[in-house]
N, C-alpha and C positions, 0 to 999 in steps of 0.2 A: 770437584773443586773444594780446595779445602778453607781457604780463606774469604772474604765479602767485600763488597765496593758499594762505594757511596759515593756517587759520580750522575753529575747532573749537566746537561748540555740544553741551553733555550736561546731560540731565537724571537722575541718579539719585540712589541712598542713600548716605551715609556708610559704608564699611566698619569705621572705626575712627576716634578720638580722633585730634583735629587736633595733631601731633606738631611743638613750635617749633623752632628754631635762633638761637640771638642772635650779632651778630658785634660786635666792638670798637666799629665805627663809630658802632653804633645802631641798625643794618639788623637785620632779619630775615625768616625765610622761614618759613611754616608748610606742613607737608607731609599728604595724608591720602589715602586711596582713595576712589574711588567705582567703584560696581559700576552698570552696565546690564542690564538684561534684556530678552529678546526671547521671546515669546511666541509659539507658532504651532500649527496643527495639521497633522501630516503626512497629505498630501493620498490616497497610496496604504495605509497602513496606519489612518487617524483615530486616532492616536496624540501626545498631547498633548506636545510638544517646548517648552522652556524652555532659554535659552542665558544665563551672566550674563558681560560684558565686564567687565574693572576694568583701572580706568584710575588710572596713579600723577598726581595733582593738586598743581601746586604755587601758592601764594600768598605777595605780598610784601609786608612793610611793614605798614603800617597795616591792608591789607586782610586780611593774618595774622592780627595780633591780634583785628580784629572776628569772627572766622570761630573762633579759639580761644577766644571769649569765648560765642561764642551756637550754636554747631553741637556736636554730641554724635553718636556712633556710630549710625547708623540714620537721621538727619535725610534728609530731600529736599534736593535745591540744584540750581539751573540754574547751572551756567560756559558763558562763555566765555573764549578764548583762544587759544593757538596748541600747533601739536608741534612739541617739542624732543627733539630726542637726544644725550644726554651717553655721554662716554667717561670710566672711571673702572678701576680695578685692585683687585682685590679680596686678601683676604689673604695667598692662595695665589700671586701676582703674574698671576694668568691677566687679562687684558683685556675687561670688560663694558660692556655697555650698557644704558642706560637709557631708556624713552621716555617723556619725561612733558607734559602740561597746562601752559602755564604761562599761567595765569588772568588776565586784566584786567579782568571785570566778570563780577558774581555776585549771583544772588537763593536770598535762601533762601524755600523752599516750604513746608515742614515749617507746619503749624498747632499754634502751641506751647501754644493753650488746651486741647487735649485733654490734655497733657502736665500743664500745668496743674489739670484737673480730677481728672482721677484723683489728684494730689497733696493736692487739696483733700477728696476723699473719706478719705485714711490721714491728715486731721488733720494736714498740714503745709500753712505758710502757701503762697500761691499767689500767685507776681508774674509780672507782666505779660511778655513778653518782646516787644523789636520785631522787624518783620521787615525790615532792613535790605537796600535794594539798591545795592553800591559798585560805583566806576571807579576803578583805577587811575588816571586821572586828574584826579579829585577832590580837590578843593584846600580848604584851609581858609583861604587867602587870599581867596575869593572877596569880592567889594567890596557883596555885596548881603543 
């Protein structure tokens, strides 16, 4: 093989509320975790092991805002995308790193009628929610 890939596929939970950033231009980034978990059982003790990965998620643009509009802490989502590792200085001036997702196409999994029902049971109204699937390069020029 002579060339590399940098391709990343996760399916887990929402750790927290999808956190924006707006810049002058109009851009903006929505940031949020997601946790993995892996499930096993240890083969010499039968001893039930649970591991959770969290992974820093980043999204751009338009795909931001869909993701801050219809995702909430605990949701399911599949990403794709790549790993990025940024250099940044923290207050102390010590030198960190960061390794994050940075997403170009995204399903949310989450079924947001149960979310809905139980809403519908404490007598608040209950709306539909879609389950949208983006691409970064999804265009709203399209001619069709």
């Amino acid at each position: 093989m002579s060339g590399s890939l940098n391709k990343v596929m996760l399916i887990g939970n929402l750790g927290d509320e999808v956190k924006m950033h707006h810049f002058d231009g109009g851009g903006c980034i929505g940031r949020f975790p997601i946790a993995t978990n892996e499930n096993y059982t240890n083969k010499t003790t039968g001893e039930k092991v649970s591991n959770t990965e969290w992974h820093n998620v980043v999204v751009r643009n338009k795909a931001a805002e869909v993701c801050e509009k219809y995702l909430s802490k605990g949701d399911k989502i599949y990403v794709e995308g790549k790993i990025k590792t940024r250099k940044w200085q923290s207050e102390d001036g010590v030198q960190r790193y960061s390794t994050e997702i940075h997403v170009n196409e995204f399903n949310f999994l989450s079924n947001k009628s149960d979310v809905n029902e139980s809403q519908s049971v404490n007598n608040e109204p209950s709306v539909p929610q879609p389950n949208p699937s983006v691409s970064e390069n999804d265009s709203d020029d399209l001619p069709f």
